[in-house]
VMD Tcl script that builds the backbone (N, CA, C; Angstrom):
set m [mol new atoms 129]
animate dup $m
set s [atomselect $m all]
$s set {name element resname resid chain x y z} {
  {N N UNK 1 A 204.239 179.729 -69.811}
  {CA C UNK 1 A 203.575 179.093 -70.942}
  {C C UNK 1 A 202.806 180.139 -71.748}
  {N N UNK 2 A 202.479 179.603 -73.180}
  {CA C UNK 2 A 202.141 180.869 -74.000}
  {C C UNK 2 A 200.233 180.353 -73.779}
  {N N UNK 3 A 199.539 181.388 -74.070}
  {CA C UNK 3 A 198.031 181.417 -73.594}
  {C C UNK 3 A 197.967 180.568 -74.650}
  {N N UNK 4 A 196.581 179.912 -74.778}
  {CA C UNK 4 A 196.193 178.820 -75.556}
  {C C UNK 4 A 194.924 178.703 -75.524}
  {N N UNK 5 A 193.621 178.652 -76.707}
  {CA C UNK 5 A 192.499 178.673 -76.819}
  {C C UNK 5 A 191.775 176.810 -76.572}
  {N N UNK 6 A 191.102 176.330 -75.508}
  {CA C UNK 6 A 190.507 175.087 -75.670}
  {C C UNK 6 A 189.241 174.895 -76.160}
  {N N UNK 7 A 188.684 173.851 -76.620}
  {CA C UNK 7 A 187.432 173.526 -76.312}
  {C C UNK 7 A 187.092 172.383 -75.797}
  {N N UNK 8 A 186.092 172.286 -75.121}
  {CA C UNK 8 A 185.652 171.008 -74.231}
  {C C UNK 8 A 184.402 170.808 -74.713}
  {N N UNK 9 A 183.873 169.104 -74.665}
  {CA C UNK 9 A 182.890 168.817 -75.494}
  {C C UNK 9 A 182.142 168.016 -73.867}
  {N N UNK 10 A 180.700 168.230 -73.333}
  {CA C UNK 10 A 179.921 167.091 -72.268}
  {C C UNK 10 A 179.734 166.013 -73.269}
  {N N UNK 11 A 180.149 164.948 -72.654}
  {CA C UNK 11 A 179.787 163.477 -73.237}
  {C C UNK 11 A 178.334 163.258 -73.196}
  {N N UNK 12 A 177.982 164.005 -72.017}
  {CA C UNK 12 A 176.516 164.230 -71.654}
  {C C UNK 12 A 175.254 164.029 -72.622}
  {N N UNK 13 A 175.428 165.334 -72.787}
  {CA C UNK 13 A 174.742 166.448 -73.808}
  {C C UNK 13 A 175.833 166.746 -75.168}
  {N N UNK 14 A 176.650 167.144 -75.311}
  {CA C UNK 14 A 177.418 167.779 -76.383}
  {C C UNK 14 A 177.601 168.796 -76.449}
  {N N UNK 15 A 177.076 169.498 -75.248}
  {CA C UNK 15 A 177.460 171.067 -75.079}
  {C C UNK 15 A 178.870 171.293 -75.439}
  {N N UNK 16 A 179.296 172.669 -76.083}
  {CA C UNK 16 A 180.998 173.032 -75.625}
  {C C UNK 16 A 181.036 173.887 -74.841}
  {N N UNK 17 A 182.073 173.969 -74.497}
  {CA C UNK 17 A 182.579 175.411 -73.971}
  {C C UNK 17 A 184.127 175.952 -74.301}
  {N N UNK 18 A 184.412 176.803 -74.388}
  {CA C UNK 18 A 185.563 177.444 -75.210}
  {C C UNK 18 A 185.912 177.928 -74.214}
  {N N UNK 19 A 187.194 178.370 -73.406}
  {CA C UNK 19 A 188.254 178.858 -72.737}
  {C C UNK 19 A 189.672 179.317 -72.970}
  {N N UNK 20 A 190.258 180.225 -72.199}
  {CA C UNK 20 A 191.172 179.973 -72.676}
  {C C UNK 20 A 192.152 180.683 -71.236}
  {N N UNK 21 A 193.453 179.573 -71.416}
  {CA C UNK 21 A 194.884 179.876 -70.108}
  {C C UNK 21 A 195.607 179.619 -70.936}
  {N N UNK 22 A 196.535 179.865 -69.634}
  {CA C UNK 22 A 198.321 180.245 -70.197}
  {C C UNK 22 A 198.743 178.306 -69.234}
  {N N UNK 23 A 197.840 177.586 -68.602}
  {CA C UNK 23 A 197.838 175.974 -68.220}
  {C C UNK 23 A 196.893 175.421 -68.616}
  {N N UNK 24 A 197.270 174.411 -69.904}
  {CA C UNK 24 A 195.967 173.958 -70.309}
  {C C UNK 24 A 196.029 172.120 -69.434}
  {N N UNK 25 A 197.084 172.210 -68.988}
  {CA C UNK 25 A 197.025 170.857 -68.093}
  {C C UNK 25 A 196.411 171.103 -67.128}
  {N N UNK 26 A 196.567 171.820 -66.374}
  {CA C UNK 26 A 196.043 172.370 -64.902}
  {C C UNK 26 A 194.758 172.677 -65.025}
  {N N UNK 27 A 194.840 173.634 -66.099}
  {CA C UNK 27 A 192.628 173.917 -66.612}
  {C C UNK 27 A 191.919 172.813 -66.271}
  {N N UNK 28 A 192.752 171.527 -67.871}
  {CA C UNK 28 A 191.844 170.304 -68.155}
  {C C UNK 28 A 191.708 169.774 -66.447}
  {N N UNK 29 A 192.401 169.556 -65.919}
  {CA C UNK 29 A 192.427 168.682 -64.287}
  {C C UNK 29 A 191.008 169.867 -64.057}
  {N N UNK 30 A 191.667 170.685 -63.560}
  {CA C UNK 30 A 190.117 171.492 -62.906}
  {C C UNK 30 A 189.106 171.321 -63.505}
  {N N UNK 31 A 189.023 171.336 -64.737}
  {CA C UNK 31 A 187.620 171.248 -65.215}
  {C C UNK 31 A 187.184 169.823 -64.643}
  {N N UNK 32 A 187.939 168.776 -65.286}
  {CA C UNK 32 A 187.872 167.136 -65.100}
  {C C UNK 32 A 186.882 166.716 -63.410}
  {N N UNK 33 A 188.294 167.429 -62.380}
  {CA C UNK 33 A 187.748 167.562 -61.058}
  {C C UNK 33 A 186.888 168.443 -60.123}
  {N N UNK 34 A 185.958 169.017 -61.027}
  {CA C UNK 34 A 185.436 170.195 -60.456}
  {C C UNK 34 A 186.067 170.827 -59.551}
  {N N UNK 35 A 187.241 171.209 -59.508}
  {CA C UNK 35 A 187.769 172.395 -58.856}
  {C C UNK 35 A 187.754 173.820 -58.411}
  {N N UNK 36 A 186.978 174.209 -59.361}
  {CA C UNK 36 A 186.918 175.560 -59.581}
  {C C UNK 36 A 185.122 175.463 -60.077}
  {N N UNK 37 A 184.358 176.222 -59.598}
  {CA C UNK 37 A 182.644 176.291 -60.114}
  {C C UNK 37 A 182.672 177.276 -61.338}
  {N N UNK 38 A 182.358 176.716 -62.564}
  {CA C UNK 38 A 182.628 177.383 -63.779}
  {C C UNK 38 A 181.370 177.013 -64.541}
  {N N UNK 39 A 180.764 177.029 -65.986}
  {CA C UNK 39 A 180.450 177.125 -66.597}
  {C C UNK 39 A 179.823 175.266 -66.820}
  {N N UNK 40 A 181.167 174.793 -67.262}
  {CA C UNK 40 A 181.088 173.220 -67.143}
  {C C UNK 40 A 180.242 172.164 -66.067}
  {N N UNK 41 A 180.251 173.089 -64.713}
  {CA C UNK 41 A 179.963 172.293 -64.170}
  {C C UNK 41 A 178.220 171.771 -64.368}
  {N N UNK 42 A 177.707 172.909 -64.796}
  {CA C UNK 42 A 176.272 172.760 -65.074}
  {C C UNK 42 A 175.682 171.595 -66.203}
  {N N UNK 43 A 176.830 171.296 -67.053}
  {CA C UNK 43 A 176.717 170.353 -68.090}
  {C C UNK 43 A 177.010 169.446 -68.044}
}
mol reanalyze $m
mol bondsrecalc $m
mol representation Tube
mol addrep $m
């Protein structure tokens, strides 16, 4: 897959965060399921 820039918005707060992979299905799941301890999870 070709790399691809996202952004994600907390329903929370409204924070973003900007990322970017070459799986933006697989990312969104990880982010979704805290999978991976990143940035997001704090928001």
């Amino acid at each position: 897959m070709l790399p691809c820039v996202y952004i994600m918005a907390s329903s929370r707060n409204g924070t973003l965060y900007i990322g970017v992979t070459s799986d933006l299905v697989k990312r969104a799941w990880q982010h979704k399921n805290d999978v991976v301890e990143s940035f997001t999870n704090k928001y």
